[in-house]
Structure formats: C-alpha cells, structure tokens
C-alpha positions as CSV (number, residue, x, y, z in Angstrom):
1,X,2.7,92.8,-42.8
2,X,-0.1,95.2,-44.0
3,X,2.4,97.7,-44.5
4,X,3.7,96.0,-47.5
5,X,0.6,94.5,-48.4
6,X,-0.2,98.4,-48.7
7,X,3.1,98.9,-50.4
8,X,2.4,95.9,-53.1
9,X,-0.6,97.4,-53.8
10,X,0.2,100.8,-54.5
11,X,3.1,99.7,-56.8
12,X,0.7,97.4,-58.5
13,X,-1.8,100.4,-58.9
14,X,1.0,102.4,-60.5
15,X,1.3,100.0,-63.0
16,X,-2.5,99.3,-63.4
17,X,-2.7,103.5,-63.9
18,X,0.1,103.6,-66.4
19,X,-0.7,101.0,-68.6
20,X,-3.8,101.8,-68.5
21,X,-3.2,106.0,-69.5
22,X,-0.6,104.4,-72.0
23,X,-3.2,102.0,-73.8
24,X,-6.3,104.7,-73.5
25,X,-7.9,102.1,-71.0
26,X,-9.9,104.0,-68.5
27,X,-11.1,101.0,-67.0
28,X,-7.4,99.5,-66.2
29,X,-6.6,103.5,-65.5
30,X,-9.2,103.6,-62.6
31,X,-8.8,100.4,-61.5
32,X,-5.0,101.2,-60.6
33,X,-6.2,104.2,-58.8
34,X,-8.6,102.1,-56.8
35,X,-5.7,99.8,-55.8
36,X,-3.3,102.7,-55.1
37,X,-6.0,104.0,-52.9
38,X,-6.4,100.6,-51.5
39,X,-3.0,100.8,-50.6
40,X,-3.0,103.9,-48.6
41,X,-5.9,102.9,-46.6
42,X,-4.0,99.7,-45.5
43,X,-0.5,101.4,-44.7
44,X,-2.6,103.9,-42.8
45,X,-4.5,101.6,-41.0
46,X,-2.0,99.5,-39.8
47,X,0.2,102.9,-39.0
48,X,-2.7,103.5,-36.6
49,X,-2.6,100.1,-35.5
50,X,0.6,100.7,-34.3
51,X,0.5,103.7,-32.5
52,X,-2.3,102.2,-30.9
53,X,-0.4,99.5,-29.9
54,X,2.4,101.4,-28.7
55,X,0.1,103.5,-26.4
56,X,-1.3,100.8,-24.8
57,X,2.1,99.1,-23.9
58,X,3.1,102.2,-22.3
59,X,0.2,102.7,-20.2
60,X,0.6,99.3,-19.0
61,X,4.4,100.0,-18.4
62,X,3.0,103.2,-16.0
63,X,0.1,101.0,-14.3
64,X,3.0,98.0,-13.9
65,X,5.2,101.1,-12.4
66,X,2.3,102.3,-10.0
67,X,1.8,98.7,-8.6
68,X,5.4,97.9,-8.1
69,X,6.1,101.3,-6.3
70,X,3.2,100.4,-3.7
C-alpha cells in the first residue's frame, strides 16, 4: 500500500511542479518537489520493508529446516 501511496504522491508532485513552473508559482513549484520527494522516501521505505521481510521468512524457513532435520 505505501508503494502507491508513494506513487500518488509523486504524480501529484508532478502536477504541483508543473503548474506551478507554468503559472511562475515557486511556492506551488517547490511544494510539488517536496511531495515528489515524499514520494520516493515512501516507495523506498516500503521497498526496504520488503526485503526485510523477505529475509526474515527465509531465515525462518532454514531454522524450521534445521529443526525438522534433527
């Protein structure tokens, strides 16, 4: 779900950027570039999540492995 929570965001900062350049509003401008940043930063973190995740199932998977061998 953060993934396209990161996704809306960036698109919404797009928009936020190019209106903004297009009406001479640096306000709206850098605002858009704050969202698209906020973007990134949530579609990385939940990337990071997920590896984490991942890694942690499979090192249960070997301990689950170890104990059913013995």
């Amino acid at each position: 779900m953060a993934d396209l929570d990161g996704k809306l965001d960036q698109v919404k900062g797009d928009a936020k950027e190019a209106l903004g350049d297009v009406t001479d509003n640096k306000s709206l401008e850098n605002e858009g570039k704050a969202d698209q940043l906020g973007g990134d930063i949530k579609e990385k973190l939940s990337e990071a999540g997920d590896a984490i995740k991942d890694k942690a199932n499979e090192v249960a998977g070997k301990i689950q492995d170890a104990r059913d061998e013995n």
